[in-house]
C-alpha positions as CSV (number, residue, x, y, z in Angstrom):
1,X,186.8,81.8,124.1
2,X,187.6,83.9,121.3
3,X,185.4,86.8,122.2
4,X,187.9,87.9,125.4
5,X,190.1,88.7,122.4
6,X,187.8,89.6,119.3
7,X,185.7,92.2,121.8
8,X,188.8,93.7,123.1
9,X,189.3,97.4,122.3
10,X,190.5,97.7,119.0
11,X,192.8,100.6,120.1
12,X,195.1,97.8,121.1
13,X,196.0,96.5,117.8
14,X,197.0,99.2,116.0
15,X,200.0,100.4,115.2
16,X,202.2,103.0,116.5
17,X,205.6,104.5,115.4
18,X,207.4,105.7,117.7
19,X,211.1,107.5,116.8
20,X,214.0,107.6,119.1
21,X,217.7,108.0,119.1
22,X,220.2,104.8,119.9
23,X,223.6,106.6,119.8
24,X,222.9,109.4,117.9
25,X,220.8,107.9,115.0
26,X,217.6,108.1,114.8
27,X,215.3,104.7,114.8
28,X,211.8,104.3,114.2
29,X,210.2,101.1,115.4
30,X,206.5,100.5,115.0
31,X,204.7,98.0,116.8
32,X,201.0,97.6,118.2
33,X,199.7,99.6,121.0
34,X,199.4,97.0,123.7
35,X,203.4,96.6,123.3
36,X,204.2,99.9,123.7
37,X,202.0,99.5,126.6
38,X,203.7,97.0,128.4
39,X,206.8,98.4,127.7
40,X,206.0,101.8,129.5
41,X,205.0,99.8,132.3
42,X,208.6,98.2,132.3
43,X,210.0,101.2,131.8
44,X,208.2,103.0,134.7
45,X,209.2,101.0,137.4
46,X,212.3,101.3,137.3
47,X,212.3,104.9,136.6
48,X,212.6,105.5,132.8
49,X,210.5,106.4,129.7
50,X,210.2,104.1,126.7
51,X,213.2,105.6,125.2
52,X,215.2,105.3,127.9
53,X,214.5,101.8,128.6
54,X,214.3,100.4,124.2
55,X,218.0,102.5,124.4
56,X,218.8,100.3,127.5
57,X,218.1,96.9,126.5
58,X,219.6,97.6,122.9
59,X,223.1,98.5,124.6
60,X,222.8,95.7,126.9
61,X,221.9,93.1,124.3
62,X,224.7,94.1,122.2
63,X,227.2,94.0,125.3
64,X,226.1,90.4,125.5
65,X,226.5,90.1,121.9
66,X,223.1,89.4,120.4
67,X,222.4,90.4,116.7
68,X,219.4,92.4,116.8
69,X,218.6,92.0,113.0
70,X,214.8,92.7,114.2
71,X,215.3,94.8,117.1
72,X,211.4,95.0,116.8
73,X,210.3,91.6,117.7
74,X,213.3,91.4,120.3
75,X,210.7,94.5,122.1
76,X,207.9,92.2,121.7
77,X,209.3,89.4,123.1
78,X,210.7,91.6,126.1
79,X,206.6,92.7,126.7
80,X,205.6,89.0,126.8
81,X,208.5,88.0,128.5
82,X,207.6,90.5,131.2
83,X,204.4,89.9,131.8
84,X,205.1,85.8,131.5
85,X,207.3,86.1,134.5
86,X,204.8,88.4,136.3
87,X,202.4,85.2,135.8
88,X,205.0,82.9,137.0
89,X,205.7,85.3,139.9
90,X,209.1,85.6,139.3
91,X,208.3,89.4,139.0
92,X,206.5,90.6,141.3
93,X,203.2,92.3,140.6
94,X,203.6,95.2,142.9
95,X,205.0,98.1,140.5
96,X,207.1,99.7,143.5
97,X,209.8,96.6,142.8
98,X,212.2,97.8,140.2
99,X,213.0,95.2,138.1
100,X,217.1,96.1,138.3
101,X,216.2,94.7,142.3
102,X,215.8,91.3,141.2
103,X,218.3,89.0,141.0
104,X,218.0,88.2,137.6
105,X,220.7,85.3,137.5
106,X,218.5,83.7,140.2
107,X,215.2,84.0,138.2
108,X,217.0,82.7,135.0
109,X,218.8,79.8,137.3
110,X,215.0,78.2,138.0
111,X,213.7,78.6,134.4
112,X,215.0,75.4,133.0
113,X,213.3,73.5,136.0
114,X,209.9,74.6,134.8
115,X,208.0,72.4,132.8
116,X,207.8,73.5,129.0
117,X,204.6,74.3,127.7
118,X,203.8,74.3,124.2
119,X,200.5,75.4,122.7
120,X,199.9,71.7,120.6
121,X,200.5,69.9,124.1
122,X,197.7,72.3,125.9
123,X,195.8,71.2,122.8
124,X,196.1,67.6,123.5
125,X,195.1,67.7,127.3
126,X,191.5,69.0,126.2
């Protein structure tokens, strides 16, 4: 099992700074590779760079009134977040689907009904 992770390209793992500027100051947020991967994927279907996009969903999570004390790990759970609902199919695969054409407050609407899934209980079934 652990050698689909252990033998996967190191390149992955490492960390990468990347600066930007969120209303005029200038932020640096490091994370590893495979997030800023996922979030350029985000970010490119609906038609932005990774600026554009980490500027967007800081904005939009302060408009709903989040405190962003780690604005970091908030960007790492967006990446898994993503690609969880791409698993789920709530997200389509197909990169030509922005994600602003979903109807988020549908997707959002059927979460609660799914069944939780917590890494001790997967555990237990084996």
């Amino acid at each position: 099992m652990c050698k689909l992770f252990i033998n996967a390209d190191p390149d992955l793992w490492v960390s990468k700074t990347h600066s930007l500027r969120i209303d005029g100051m200038v932020t640096s947020i490091r994370m590893e590779n495979t997030f800023w991967h996922v979030l350029a994927e985000l970010a490119d279907r609906d038609g932005m760079n990774v600026p554009q996009l980490v500027t967007r969903l800081y904005h939009e999570s302060i408009d709903a009134g989040h405190d962003l004390g780690n604005f970091t790990s908030f960007l790492r759970v967006c990446a898994m977040r993503y690609l969880a609902l791409q698993l789920s199919g709530d997200v389509p695969r197909d990169h030509r689907v922005s994600i602003a054409s979903l109807d988020a407050e549908k997707i959002l609407e059927q979460e609660p009904k799914r069944p939780v899934v917590s890494a001790s209980a997967g555990n237990a079934a084996h």
